[in-house]
N, C-alpha and C positions, 0 to 999 in steps of 0.2 A: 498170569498174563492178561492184559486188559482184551474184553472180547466184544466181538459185533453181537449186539443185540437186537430184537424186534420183538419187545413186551406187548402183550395182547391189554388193551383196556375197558375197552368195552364195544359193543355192537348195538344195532336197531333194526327190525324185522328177521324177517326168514324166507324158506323158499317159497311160504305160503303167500309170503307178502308180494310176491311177486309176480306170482300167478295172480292174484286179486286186482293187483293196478293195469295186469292185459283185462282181464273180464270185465272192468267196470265201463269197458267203451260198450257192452252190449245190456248192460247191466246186470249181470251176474256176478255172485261169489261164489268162493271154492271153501270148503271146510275142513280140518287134518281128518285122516281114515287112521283109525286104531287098530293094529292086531295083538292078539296072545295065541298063547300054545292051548289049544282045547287038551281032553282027557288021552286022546288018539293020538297026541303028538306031532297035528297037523296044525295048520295055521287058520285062522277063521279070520277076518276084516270086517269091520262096521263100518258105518258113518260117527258112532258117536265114541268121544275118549272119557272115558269114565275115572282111568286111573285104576288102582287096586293091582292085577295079571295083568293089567294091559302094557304091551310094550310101548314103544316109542312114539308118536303120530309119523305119519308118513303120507305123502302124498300121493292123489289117486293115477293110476296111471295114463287117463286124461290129464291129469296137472304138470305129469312130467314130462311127456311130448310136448306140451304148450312151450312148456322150457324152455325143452330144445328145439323147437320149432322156431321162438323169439331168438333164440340166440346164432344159431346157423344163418338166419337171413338176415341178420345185423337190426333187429326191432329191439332197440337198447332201453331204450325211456325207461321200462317194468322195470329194470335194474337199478335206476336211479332212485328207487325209493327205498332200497336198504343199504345200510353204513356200516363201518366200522372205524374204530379207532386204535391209532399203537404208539408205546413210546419207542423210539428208535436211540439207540446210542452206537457210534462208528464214526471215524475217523472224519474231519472235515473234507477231505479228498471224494468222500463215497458221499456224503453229505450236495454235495455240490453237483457231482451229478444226477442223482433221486429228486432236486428241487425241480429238476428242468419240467416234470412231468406234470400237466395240467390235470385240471379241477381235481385236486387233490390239495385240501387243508394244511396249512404247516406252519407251527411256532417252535420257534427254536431256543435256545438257550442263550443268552448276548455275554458276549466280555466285556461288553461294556458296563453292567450292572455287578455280574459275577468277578470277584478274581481270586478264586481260592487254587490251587495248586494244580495244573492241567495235567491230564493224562496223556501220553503218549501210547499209540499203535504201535506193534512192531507183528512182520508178518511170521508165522511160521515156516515161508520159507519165500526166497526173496524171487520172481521169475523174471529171465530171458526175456529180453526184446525181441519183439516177433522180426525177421528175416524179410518177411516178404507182405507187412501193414506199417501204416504210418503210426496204427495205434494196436495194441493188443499185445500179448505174450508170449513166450514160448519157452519152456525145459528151466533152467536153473541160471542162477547167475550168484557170484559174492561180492555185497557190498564193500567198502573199505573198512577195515578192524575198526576204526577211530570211528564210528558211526554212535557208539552207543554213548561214547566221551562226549562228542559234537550236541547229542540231546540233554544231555544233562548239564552243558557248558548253557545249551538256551533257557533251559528251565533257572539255574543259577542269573543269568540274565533277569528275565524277568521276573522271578524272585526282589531282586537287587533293585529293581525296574520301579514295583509295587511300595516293596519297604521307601523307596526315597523319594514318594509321591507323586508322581508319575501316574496321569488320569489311566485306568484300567481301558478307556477307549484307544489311548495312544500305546501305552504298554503291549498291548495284544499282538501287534505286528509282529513283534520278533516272533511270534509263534509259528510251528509249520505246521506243513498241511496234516500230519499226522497225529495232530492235536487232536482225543479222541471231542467229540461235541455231541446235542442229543437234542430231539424235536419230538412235539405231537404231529402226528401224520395220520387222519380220516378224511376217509371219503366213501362214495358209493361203491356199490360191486363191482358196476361197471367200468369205475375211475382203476381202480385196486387190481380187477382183472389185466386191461390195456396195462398197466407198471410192469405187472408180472410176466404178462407175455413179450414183454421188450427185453426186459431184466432175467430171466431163467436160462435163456440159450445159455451153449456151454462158450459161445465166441462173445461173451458181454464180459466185463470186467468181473474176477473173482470175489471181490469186498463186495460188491452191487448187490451180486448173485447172489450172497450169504443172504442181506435184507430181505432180498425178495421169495426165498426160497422159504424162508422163518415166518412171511407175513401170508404165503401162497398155502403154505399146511393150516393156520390157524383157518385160514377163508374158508378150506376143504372142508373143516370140521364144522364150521358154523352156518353153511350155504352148499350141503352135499352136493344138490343137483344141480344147483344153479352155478356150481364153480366148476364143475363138472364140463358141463354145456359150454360154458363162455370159453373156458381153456382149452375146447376139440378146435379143431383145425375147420373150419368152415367151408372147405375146398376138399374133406376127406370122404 
């Protein structure tokens, strides 16, 4: 079955980077603190990373209050100078809603250049129109049997569409929104954070959440503290 994806690409900086772009208004830097396991089986901490026993760098615990200091009282800037980037692939339906989300980068795939044989979504399980929203979900519901016929009637279309010359910009209409499609999507932490705290609740659309929840672990891993801090509730 064709799946939502949210491929990790690449990134820039760290949480160090971001402690460095608050300090440099007094002109100060911050440098990683290295620990290893001494002979006792305790922890010992430096200033300097050597490499060799030493484990991971890790920030001092001045740098990590800073953190969360800038982040609690809404001092976003420091955040703006570390990136990532991902390829996304999901259905145009979840596509369309993820573009709405500002200063966040995005190139997408066109039909109008591409026309090789589109994918279709189909969900694992089909949900209930919510009862009491004008938008949102609720418990189960069945499509009509003829739903999987009706997709592959379009795909035959457009097939038929392509073969008899039919510019790939006009032919693409008959496509639906479940036409899976895929973009580059970077931006800072602070852009990627805001997506994700919109996009996680469990009341945001199910496809969204999938994105956001795929691109919200890679950040975790790549920006411990700093993704940390920006995701707390600022009012907790």
């Amino acid at each position: 079955m064709t799946k939502i994806e949210a491929t990790y690409i690449d990134h820039m900086g760290t949480d160090l980077s971001i402690v460095n772009a608050a300090r440099v208004s007094f002109g100060k830097k911050s440098e990683w603190t290295c620990c290893r396991i001494d002979e006792g089986g305790g922890t010992v901490c430096t200033g300097e990373c050597m490499g060799g026993d030493y484990e991971r760098p890790q920030l001092s615990e001045g740098d990590e209050k800073l953190i969360k200091y800038l982040a609690k009282h809404g001092h976003l800037s420091p955040f703006g100078h570390a990136f990532a980037s991902f390829h996304v692939k999901a259905p145009v339906f979840v596509a369309r809603q993820l573009v709405k989300h500002k200063f966040l980068r995005w190139n997408e795939i066109s039909r109008r250049y591409v026309d090789d044989e589109p994918e279709f979504y189909t969900p694992d399980v089909w949900r209930g129109k919510s009862a009491d929203k004008k938008q949102g979900s609720e418990g189960v519901s069945q499509p009509p049997l003829w739903i999987d016929s009706t997709m592959n009637q379009v795909l035959d279309l457009y097939d038929q569409m392509i073969h008899d010359g039919v510019a790939p910009e006009q032919a693409r209409m008959v496509l639906p929104q479940s036409m899976m499609t895929e973009w580059y999507w970077s931006g800072s932490l602070d852009a990627l954070a805001d997506m994700c705290r919109l996009r996680t609740p469990t009341d945001t659309q199910a496809e969204t959440r999938e994105v956001a929840w795929q691109i919200y672990h890679h950040m975790e891993e790549l920006f411990p503290i700093s993704w940390d801090a920006l995701m707390e509730d600022p009012h907790s």
